[in-house]
N, C-alpha and C positions, 0 to 999 in steps of 0.2 A: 504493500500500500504506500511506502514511504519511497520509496526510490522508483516505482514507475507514477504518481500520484497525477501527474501532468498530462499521462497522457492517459489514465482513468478518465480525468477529466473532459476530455474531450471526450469522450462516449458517453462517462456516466454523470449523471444529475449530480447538481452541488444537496439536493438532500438525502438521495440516496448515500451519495457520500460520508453525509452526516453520520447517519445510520450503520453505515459499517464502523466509521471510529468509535462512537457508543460504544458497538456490539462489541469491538475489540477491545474496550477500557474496563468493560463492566464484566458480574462475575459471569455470565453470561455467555462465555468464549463460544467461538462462530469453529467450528471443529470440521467444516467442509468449504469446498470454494465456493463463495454465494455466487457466481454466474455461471456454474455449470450443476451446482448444486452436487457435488460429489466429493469424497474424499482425494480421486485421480481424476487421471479421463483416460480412456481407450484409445489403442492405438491409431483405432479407425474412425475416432470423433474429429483427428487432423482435417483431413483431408475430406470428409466426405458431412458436410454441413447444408441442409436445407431448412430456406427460409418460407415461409408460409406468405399469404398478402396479408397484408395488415387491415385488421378490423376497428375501422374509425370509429369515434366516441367522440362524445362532446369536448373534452378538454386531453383525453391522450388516445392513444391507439397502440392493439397488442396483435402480437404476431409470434405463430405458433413457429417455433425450432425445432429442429429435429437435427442432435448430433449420433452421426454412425452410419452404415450401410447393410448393417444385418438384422433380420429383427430380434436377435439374440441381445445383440449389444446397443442397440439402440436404445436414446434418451431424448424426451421429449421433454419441452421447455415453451411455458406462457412467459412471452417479453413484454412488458410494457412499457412504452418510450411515450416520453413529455417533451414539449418545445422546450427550447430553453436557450435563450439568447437569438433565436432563428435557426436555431438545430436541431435535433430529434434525438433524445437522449435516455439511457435505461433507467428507469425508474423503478422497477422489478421485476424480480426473477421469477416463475414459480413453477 
């Protein structure tokens, strides 16, 4: 978080932001990666990543992920991304 934080930034929201330094200050420890939601990732989440369209909302819009190409190892993922300065940015993971 501390040495790439910059260019977090540029992808993800300054409150989701917030949200992870909490998560990491409090007793609370975040014990997986909150954007892939796993403790790893599979060797075949690299390379083989599908985006869904994204479903507009009033104020953000989510789109469904899906990392992997086997349906053994495959992980699916709700994104949700906010505007945010004239950008589109993750707001969460689920």
């Amino acid at each position: 978080m501390k040495t790439n934080r910059k260019t977090l930034a540029t992808y993800v929201s300054k409150t989701r932001l917030k949200d992870i330094d909490h998560q990491m200050l409090s007793s609370y420890r975040i014990d997986q990666d909150y954007f892939i939601k796993a403790q790893d990732y599979l060797d075949d989440w690299v390379d083989h990543i599908t985006v869904g369209q994204p479903k507009m909302k009033a104020h953000f819009a989510v789109v469904d992920v899906a990392l992997g190409a086997d349906a053994a190892t495959i992980k699916h993922l709700g994104v949700t991304l906010v505007q945010e300065d004239g950008v589109w940015k993750i707001r969460d993971v689920r």
